[in-house]
C-alpha positions as CSV (number, residue, x, y, z in Angstrom):
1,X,96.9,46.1,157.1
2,X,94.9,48.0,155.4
3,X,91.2,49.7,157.1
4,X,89.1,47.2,155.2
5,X,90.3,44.5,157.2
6,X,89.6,45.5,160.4
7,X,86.1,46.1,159.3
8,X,83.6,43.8,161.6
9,X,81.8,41.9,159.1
10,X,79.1,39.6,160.0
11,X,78.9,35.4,159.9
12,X,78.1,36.0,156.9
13,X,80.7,38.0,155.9
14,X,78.7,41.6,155.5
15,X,78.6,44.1,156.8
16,X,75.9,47.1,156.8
17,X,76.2,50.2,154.3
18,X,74.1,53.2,154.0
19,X,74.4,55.1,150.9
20,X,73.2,58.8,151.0
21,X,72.9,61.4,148.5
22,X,76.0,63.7,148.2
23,X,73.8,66.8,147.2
24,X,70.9,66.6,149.7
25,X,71.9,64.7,152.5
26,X,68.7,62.3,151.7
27,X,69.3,58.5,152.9
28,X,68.7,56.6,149.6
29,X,69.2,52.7,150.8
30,X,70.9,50.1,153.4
31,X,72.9,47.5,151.5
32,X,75.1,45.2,152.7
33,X,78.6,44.7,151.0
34,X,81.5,42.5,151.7
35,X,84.7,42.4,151.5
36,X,84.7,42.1,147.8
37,X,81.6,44.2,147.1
38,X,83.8,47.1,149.3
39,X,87.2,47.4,147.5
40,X,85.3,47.2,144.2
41,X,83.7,50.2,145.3
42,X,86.7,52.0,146.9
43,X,89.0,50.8,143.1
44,X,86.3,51.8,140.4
45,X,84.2,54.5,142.6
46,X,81.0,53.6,141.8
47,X,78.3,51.4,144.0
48,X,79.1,47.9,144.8
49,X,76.6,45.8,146.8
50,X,76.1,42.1,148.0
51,X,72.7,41.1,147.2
52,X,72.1,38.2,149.7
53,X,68.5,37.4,147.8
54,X,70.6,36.4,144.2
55,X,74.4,35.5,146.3
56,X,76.3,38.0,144.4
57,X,77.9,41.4,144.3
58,X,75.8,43.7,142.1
59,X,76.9,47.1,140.5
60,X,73.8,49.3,142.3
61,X,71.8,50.5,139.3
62,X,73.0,47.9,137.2
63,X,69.8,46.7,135.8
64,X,68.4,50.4,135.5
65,X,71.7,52.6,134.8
66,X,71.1,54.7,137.5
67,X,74.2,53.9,138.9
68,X,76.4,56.1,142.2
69,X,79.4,57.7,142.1
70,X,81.0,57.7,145.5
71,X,82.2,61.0,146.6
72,X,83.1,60.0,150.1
73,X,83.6,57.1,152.1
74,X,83.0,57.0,155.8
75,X,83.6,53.8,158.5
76,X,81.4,54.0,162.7
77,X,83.6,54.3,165.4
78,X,83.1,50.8,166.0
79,X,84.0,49.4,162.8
80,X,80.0,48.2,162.7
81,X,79.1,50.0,159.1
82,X,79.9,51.8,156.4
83,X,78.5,55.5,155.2
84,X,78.6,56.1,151.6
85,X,78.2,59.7,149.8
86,X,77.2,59.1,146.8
87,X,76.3,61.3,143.4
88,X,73.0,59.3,142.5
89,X,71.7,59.5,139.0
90,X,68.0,59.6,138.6
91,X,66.4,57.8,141.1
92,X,68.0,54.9,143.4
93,X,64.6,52.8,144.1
94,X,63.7,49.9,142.2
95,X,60.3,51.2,142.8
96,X,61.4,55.0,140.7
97,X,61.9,56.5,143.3
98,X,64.5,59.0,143.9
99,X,65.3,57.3,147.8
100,X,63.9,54.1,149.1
101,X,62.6,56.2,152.2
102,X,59.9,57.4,150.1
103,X,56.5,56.5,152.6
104,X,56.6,58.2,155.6
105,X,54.4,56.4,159.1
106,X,52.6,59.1,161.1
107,X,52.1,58.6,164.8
108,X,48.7,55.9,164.3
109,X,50.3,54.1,161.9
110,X,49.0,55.5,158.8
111,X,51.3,55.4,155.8
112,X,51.9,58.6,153.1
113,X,54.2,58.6,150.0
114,X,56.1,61.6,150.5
115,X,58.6,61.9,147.6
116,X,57.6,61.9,143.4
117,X,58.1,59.1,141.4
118,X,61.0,60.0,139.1
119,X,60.3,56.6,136.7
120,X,58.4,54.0,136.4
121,X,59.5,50.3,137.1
122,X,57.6,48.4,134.7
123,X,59.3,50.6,131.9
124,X,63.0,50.4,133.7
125,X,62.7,46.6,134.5
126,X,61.1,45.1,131.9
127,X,61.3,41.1,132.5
């Protein structure tokens, strides 16, 4: 049996996977994978994901080529989630930037943008 099996995904059959830059330690997203989504990315080491909004698994950066190379692979204690090291390449945000924690809240509420947008959107996802 191997460790992706005693994984606890959801109902659903997720489970929760943060991907974080290799380099910088930055967090750049929280995906859900499943099973599938998982041993793609362990066999072909790049970014798998399960996008529940189109029900399918999704080659992270895909549409824009800024795909992740997995460097390391890490599972909770509880078999709850999944931490992914990842080489990024240009930015991982669908919105250009180089993290999806790019806004930062202060104590009142008050949002900032805190990080430079490395592209933008309308030219990376043209529709």
């Amino acid at each position: 049996m191997s460790k992706i099996d005693k994984l606890n995904f959801d109902e659903k059959g997720l489970i929760p996977a943060v991907i974080q830059d290799y380099k910088t330690g930055k967090v750049l997203t929280l995906c859900y994978m499943n099973k599938d989504a998982l041993e793609k990315t362990l066999n072909e080491g790049k970014v798998y994901v399960f996008r529940r909004s189109k029900n399918r698994i999704m080659l992270k950066g895909e549409t824009s080529g800024n795909i992740q190379s997995v460097k390391e692979v890490f599972v909770d204690c509880a078999n709850n989630s999944i931490l992914i090291k990842a080489e990024q390449r240009s930015a991982a945000c669908h919105e250009g930037y180089f993290t999806c924690y790019f806004r930062q809240i202060d104590k009142t509420g008050k949002e900032t943008i805190v990080e430079k947008r490395i592209f933008d959107p309308k030219d990376v996802y043209k529709k």
